[in-house]
LOROKOL-464318 format. One record per residue (C-alpha): x, y, z. Coordinates in nm, 3 decimals. Example, Ala and Ser with C-alpha at 12.3 -4.5 7.8 and 13.67 -1.06 7.14 Angstrom:
BEGIN
SITE,c1,c2,c3
SITE,1.230,-0.450,0.780
SITE,1.367,-0.106,0.714
REM end
This chain:
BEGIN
SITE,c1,c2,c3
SITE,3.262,-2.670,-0.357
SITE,3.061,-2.515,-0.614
SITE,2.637,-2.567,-0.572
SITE,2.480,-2.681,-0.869
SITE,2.146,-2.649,-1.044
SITE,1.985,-2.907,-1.224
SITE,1.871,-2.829,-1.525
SITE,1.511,-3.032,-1.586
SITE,1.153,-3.012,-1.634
SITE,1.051,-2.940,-1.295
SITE,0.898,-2.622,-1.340
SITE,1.159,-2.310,-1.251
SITE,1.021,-2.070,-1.029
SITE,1.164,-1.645,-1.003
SITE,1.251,-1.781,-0.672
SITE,1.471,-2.037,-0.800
SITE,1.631,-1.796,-1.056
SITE,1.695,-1.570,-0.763
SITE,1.877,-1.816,-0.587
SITE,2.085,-2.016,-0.894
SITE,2.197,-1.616,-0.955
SITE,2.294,-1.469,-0.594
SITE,2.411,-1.844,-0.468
SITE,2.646,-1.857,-0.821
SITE,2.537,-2.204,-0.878
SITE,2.684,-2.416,-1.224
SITE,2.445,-2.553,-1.416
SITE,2.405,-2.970,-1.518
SITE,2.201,-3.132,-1.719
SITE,2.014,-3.397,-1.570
SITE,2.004,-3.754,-1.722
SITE,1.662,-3.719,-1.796
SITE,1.730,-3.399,-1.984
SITE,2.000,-3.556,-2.139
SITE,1.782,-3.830,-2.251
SITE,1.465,-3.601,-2.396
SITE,1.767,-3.406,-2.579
SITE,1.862,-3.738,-2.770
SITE,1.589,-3.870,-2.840
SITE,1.466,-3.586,-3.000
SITE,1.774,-3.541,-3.243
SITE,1.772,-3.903,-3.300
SITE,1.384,-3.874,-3.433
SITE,1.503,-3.605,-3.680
SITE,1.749,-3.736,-3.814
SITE,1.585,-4.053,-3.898
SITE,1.307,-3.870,-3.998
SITE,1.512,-3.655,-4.250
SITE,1.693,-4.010,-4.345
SITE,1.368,-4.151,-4.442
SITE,1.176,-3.803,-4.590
SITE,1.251,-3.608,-4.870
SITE,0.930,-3.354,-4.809
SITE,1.041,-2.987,-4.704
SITE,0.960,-2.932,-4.376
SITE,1.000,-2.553,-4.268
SITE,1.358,-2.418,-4.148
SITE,1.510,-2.797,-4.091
SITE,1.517,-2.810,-4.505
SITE,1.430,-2.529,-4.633
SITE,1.460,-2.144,-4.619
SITE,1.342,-1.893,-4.352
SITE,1.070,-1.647,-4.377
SITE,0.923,-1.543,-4.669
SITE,1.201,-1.775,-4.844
SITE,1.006,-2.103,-4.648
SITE,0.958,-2.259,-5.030
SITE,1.301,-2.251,-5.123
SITE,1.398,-2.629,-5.049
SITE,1.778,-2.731,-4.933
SITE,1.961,-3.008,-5.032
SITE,2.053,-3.235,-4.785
SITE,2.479,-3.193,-4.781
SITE,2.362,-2.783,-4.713
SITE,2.165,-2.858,-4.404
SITE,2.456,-2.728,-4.189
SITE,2.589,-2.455,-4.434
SITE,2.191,-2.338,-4.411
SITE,2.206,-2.338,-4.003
SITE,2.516,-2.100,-3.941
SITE,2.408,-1.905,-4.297
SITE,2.076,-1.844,-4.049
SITE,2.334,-1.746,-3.735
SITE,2.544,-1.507,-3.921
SITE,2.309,-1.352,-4.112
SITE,2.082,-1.284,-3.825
SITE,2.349,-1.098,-3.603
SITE,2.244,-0.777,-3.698
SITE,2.166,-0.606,-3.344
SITE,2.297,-0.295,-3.274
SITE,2.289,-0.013,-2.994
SITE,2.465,-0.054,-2.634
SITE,2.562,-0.408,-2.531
SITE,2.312,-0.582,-2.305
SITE,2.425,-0.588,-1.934
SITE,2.600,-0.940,-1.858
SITE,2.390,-1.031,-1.583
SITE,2.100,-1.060,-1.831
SITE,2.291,-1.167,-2.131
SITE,2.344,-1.499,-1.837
SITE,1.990,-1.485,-1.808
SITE,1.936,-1.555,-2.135
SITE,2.221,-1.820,-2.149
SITE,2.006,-2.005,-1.833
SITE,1.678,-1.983,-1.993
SITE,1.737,-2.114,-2.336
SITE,1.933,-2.412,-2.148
SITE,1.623,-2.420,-2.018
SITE,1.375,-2.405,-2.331
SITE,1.634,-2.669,-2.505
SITE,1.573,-2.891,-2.219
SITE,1.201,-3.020,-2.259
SITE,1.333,-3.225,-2.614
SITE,1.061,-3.039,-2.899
SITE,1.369,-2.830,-3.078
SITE,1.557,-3.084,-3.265
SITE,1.930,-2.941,-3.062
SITE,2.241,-3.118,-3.069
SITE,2.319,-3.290,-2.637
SITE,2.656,-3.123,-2.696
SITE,2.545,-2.769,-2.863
SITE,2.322,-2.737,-2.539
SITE,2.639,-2.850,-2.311
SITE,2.859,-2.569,-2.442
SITE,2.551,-2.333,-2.400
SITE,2.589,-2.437,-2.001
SITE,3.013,-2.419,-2.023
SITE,2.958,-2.053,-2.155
SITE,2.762,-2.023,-1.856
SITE,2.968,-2.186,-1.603
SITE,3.264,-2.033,-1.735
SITE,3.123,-1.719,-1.689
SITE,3.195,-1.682,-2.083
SITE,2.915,-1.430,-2.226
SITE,2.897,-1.349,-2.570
SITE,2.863,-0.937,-2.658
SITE,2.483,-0.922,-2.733
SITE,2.320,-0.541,-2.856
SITE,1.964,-0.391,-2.734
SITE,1.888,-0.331,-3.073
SITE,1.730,-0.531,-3.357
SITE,1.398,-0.755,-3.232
SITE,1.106,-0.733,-3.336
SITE,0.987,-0.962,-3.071
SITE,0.794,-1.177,-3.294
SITE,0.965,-1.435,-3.465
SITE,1.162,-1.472,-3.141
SITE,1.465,-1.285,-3.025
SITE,1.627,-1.292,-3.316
SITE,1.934,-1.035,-3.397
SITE,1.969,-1.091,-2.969
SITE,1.937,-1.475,-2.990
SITE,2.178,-1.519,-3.307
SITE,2.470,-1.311,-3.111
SITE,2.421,-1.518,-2.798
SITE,2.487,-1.844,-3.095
SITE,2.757,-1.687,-3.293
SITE,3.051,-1.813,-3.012
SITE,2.886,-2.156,-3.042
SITE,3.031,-2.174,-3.459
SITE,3.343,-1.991,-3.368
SITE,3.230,-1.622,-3.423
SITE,3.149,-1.295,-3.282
SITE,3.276,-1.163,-2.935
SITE,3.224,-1.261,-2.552
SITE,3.283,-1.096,-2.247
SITE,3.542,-1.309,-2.022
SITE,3.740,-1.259,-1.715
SITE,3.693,-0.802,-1.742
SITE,3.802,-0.847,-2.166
SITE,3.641,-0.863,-2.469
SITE,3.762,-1.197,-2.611
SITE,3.701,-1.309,-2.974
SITE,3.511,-1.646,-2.975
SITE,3.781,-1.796,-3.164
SITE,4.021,-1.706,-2.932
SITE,3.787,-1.810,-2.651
SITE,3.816,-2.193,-2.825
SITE,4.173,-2.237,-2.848
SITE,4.184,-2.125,-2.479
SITE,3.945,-2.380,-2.366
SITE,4.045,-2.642,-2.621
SITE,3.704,-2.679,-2.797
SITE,3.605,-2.674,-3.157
SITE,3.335,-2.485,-3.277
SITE,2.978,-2.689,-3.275
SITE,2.832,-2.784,-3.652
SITE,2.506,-2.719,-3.598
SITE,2.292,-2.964,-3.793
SITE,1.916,-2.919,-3.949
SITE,1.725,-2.700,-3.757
SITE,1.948,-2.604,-3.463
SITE,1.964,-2.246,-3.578
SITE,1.641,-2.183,-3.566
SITE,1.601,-2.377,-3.207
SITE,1.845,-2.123,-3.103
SITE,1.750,-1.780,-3.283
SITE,1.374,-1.879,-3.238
SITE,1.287,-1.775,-2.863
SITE,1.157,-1.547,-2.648
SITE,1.483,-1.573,-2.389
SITE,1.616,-1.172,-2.456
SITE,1.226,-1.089,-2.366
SITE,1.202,-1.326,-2.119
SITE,1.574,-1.273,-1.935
SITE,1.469,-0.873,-1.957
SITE,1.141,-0.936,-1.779
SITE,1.316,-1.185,-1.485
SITE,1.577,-0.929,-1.382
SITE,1.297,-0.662,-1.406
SITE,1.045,-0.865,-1.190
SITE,1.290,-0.934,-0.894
SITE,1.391,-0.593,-0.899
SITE,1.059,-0.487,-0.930
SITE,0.951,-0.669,-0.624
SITE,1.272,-0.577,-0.404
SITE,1.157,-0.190,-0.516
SITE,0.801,-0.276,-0.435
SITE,0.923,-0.352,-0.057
SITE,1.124,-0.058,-0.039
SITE,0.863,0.182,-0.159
SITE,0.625,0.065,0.160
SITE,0.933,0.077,0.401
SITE,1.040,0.436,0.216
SITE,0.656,0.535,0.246
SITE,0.669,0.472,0.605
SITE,1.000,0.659,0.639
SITE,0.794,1.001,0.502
SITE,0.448,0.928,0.693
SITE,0.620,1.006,1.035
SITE,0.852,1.255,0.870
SITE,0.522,1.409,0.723
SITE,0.383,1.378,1.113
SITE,0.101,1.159,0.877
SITE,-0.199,0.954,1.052
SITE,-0.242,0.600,1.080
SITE,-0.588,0.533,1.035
SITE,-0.616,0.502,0.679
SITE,-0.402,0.161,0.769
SITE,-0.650,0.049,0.938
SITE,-0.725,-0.324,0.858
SITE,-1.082,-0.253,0.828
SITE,-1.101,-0.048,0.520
SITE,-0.895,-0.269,0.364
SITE,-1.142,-0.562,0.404
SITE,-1.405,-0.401,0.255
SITE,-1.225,-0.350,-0.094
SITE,-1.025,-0.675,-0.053
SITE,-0.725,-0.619,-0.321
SITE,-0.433,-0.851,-0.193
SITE,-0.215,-0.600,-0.313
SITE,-0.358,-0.314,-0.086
SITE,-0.418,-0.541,0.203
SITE,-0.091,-0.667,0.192
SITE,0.063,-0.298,0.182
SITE,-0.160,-0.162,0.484
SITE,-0.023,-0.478,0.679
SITE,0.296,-0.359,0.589
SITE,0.314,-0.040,0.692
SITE,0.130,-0.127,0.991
SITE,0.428,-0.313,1.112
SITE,0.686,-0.104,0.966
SITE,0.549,0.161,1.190
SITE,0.465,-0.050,1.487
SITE,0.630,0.151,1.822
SITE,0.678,0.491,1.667
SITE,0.579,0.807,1.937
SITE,0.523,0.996,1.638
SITE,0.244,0.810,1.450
SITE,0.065,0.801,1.741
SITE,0.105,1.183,1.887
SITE,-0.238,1.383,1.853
SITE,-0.227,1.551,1.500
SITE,-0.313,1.922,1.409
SITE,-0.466,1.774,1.072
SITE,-0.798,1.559,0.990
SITE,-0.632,1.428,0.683
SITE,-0.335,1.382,0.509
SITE,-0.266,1.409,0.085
SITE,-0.344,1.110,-0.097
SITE,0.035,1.058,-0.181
SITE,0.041,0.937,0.214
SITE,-0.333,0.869,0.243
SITE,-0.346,0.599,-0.061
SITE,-0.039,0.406,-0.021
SITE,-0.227,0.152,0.025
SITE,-0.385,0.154,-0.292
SITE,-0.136,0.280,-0.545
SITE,0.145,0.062,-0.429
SITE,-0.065,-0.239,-0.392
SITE,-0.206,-0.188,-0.718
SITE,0.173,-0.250,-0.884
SITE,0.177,-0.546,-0.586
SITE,-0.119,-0.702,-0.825
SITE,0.023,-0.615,-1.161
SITE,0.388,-0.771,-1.071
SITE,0.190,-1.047,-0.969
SITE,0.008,-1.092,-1.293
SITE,0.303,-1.036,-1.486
SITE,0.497,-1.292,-1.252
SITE,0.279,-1.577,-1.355
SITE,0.328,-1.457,-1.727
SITE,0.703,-1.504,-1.757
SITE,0.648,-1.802,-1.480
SITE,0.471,-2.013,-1.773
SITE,0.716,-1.845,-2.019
SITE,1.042,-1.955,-1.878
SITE,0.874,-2.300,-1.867
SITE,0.816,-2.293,-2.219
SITE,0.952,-2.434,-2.552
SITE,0.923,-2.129,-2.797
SITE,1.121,-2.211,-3.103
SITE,1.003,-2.257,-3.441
SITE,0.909,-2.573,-3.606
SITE,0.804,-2.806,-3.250
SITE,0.933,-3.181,-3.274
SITE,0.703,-3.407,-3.088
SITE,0.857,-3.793,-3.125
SITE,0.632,-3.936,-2.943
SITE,0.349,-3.871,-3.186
SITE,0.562,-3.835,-3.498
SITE,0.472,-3.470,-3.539
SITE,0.706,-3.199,-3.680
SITE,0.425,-2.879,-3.638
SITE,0.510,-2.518,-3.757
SITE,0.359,-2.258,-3.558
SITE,0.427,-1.948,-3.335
SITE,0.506,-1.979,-3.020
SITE,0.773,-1.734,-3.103
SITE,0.560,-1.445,-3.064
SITE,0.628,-1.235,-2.783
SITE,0.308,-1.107,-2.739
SITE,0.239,-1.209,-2.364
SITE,0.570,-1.053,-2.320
SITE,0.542,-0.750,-2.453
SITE,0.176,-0.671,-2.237
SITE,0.332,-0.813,-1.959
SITE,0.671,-0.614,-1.989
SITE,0.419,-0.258,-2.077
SITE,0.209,-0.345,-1.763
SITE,0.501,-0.340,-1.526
SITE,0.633,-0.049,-1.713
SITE,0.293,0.113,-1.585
SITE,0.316,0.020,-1.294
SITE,0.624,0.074,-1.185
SITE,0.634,0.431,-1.323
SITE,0.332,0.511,-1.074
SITE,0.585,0.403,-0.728
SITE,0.824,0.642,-0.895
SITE,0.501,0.897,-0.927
SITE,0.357,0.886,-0.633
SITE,0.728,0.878,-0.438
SITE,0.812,1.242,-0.602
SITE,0.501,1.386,-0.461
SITE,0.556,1.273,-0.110
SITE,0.941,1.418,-0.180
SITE,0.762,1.753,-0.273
SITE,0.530,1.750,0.041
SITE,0.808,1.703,0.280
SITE,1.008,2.012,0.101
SITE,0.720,2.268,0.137
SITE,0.729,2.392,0.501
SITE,0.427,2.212,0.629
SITE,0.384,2.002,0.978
SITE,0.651,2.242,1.141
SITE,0.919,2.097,0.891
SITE,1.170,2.388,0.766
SITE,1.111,2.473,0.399
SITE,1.338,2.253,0.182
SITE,1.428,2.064,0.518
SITE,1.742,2.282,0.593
SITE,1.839,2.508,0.923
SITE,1.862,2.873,0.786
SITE,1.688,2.869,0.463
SITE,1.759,3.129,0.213
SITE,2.104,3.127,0.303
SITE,2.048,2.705,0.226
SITE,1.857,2.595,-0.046
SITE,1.859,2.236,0.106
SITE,1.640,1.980,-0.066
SITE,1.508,2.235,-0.315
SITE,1.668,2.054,-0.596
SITE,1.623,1.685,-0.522
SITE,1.265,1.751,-0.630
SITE,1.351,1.876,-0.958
SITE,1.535,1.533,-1.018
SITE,1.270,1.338,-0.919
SITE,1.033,1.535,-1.091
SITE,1.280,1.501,-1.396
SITE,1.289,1.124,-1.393
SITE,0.904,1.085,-1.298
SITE,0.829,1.290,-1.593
SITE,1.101,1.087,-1.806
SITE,0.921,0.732,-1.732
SITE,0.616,0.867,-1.822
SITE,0.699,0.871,-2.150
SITE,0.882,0.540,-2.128
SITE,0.596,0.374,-1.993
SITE,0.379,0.453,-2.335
SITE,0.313,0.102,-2.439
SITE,0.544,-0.019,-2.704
SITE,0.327,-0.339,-2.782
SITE,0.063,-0.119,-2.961
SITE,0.237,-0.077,-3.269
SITE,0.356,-0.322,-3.543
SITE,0.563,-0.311,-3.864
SITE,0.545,-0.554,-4.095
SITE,0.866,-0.754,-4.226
SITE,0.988,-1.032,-4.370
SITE,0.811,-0.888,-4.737
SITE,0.520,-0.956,-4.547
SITE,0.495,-1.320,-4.389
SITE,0.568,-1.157,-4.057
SITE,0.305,-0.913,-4.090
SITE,0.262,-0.881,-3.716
SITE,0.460,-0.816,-3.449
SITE,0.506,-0.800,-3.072
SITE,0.774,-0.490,-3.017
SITE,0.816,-0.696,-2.644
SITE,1.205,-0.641,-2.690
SITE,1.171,-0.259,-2.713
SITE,0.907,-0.275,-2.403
SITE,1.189,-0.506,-2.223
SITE,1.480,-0.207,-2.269
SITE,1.235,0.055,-2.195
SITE,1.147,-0.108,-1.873
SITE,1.491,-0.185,-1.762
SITE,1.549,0.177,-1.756
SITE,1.220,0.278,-1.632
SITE,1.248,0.060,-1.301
SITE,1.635,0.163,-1.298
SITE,1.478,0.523,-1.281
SITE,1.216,0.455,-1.011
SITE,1.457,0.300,-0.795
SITE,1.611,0.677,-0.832
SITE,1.317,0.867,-0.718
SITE,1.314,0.600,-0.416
SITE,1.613,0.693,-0.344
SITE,1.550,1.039,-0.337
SITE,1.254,1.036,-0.149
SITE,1.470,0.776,0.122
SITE,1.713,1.111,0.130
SITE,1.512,1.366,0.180
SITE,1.262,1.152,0.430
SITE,1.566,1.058,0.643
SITE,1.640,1.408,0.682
SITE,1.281,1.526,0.762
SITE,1.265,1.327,1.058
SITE,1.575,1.424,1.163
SITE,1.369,1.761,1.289
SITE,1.124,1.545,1.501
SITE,1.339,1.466,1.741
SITE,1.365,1.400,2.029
SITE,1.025,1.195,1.930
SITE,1.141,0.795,1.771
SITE,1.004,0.645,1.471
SITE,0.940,0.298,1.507
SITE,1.257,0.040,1.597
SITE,1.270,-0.099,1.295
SITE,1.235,0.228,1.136
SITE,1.533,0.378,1.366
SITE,1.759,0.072,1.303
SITE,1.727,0.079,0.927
SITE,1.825,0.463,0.924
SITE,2.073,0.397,1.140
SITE,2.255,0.187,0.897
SITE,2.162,0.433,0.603
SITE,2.340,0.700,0.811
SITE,2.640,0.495,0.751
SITE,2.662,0.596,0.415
SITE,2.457,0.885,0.372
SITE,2.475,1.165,0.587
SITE,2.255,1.472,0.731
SITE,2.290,1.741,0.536
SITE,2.383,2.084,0.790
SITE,2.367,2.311,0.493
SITE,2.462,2.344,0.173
SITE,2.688,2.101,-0.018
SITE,2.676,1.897,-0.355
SITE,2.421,1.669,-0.315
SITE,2.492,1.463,-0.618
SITE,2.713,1.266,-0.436
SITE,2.478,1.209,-0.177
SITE,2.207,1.055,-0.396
SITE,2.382,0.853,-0.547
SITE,2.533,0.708,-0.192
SITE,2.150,0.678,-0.169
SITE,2.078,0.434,-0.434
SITE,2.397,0.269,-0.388
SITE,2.233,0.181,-0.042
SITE,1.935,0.086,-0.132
SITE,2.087,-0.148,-0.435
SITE,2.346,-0.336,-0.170
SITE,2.033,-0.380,0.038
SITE,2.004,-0.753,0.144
SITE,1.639,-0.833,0.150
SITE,1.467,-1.168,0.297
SITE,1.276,-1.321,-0.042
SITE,0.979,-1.437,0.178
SITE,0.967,-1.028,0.307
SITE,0.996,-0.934,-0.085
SITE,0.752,-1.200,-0.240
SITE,0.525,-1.243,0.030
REM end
């Protein structure tokens, strides 16, 4: 029996995303939903019944063509003119776990009754979903401003009959996809286009999957960290409680804590050391990686109140008779939130290749490039170069795309948000950070190979037990590609407890 989600206006939490997503749960409406829905079409269409004023993108043009007024037998021909016409994106196709991201969170935006939607448009939004039916959207082609909208309009096209989906492993034209399920296309009536090419949900689904990867990274880079501190033979005082209290950041306190009981047990964090101090790339764990602990925070509470949002393009309040044009549209919330995490995340990936470079240079009685018979070996020498390849790479990713702005729309859009291009650009930023992780996981697990017959902590020795499993130590030389990437296939399959990775 399948579990089910209610879709409503209780507010949606990550944590609730999370679990609709692993748990595969179908979506419903609930009758209150349903009701806000209707009664919000209802009040347009009796207001359009008893108006003949234009009121913005319900009868008249879009854009910079907001004057030209449509007669009323066009409304409809005016709503999938808007569809077609915006499905313009380009590029690679948007992985299908997001493009059902943004499937779930315009359901969601549709929900609160202010976009003037059809009950049954929104209903075949949630049998695309529950059908696992996803139509082909491209990475290309938002500005981020007026909402998603080249993304949004190819998500819509399968509602009118057009454009492609993914189904069942095959692309599947939409009108082929109808006739298979026995539905006819939707006729979108005044204003439904724009309630669903107006949104922030491409941003917005981007930024979700990026958060709870983000914070399952975020985990990994403290238990990874501990992995190269006894490797490294590194000290345990700086994470110490104490200094921690006197510069109070919840993320830092929260990482000390961490490692504290990651390493809890180990003979080797507490053998006398030869050294005073260690680098800061062991020394300030604490501080770099909770500084990205506070910054996925921050931007958690930004898409938090996004996802809970209505962000089309005119708002229909019934209640108080009010049909307001405005912006809520504008991605700009997004697009600092989506640069900040790009920020932040690229400094884990930083801060991980120069531990991977300190375990690699023959210090602490460690063989250089962590291989018997070096020379002969080159071991780990290479790793680093990767790492140092991909570190370097995000650096340049992680230049803020929400600084610039073009103008469009012959200038009534004269400013936009870019968010879209900071949501790609951080989906392969934190895909490349969880690389370097898994690099430095690869080479750490083989530097403490050479302190044995000394134990890292239980918890420590269990979890490399199972990474053994699948990634093994390297004798001497062999091609190590393969290896890495048995690395970050580990590290991706990785169950983790959500109060561990939130908490």
């Amino acid at each position: 029996m399948s579990l089910v989600h209610y879709i409503s206006n209780q507010v949606l939490e990550l944590t609730t995303v999370q679990s609709i997503v692993v748990e595969q749960k179908q979506l419903e409406l609930s009758d209150d939903a349903k009701a806000r829905i209707n009664n919000c079409r209802n009040y347009l269409d009796e207001k359009l019944k008893a108006e003949d004023r234009p009121i913005y993108g319900i009868n008249t043009g879009f854009g910079s063509l907001y004057n030209v007024k449509i007669s009323k037998e066009n409304l409809t021909k005016l709503q999938e003119n808007l569809v077609m016409s915006h499905a313009c994106g380009t590029g690679e196709e948007v992985p299908q776990d997001i493009v059902k991201l943004m499937l779930l969170l315009k359901i969601q935006s549709l929900n609160y009754g202010h976009s003037g939607c059809q009950l049954k448009t929104v209903e075949r939004l949630i049998d695309f979903y529950n059908n696992d039916i996803l139509p082909i959207v491209y990475t290309q082609g938002s500005l981020g401003a007026s909402g998603d909208l080249a993304p949004l309009a190819h998500l819509s096209l399968p509602l009118i009959g057009k454009g492609k989906v993914n189904y069942k492993g095959n692309v599947v034209s939409s009108e082929e996809l109808l006739k298979e399920f026995g539905w006819d296309p939707i006729q979108l009536q005044s204003k439904e286009g724009l309630a669903l090419l107006n949104g922030t949900q491409f941003m917005s689904a981007y930024g979700v999957h990026l958060l709870l990867k983000s914070y399952k990274l975020s985990y990994l880079a403290d238990l990874i960290g501990s992995v190269s501190i006894d490797a490294f033979d590194g000290r345990i005082e700086p994470f110490n409680e104490l200094i921690h209290l006197v510069r109070p950041h919840n993320g830092q306190l929260k990482t000390a804590a961490r490692v504290r009981e990651f390493l809890e047990g180990s003979e080797i964090i507490v053998q006398a050391k030869q050294h005073v101090q260690d680098p800061y790339s062991f020394r300030c764990i604490p501080q770099v990686h909770g500084a990205t602990k506070d910054t996925l925070d921050f931007v958690m509470n930004t898409f938090k109140t996004e996802i809970n949002s209505v962000t089309d393009n005119p708002n229909i309040f019934s209640k108080d008779d009010e049909i307001i044009s405005g912006g809520n549209f504008h991605g700009q919330p997004l697009a600092l939130a989506l640069d900040y995490l790009k920020i932040a995340m690229a400094e884990l990936g930083n801060i991980s290749e120069r531990r991977v470079f300190q375990l690699i240079s023959g210090l602490r009685g460690l063989p250089a490039f962590l291989v018997n018979n070096p020379g002969l070996n080159s071991g780990f020498m290479i790793p680093q170069y990767t790492a140092a390849s991909i570190v370097s790479a995000n650096k340049q990713l992680a230049t803020p795309a929400s600084i610039d702005s073009i103008v469009s729309s012959n200038g009534q859009e004269d400013h936009v948000s870019m968010g879209a291009n900071a949501a790609t650009q951080a989906h392969t930023l934190v895909d490349n950070v969880e690389r370097v992780l898994a690099i430095e996981l690869f080479n750490a697990s083989q530097a403490l190979q050479f302190r044995v017959p000394l134990k890292s902590s239980n918890f420590i020795e269990s979890f490399l037990s199972s990474y053994r499993e699948d990634v093994p130590f390297i004798e001497e030389d062999q091609i190590l590609h393969d290896d890495i990437e048995a690395s970050i296939r580990f590290m991706r399959n990785l169950a983790i407890d959500d109060v561990e990775m939130f908490n």
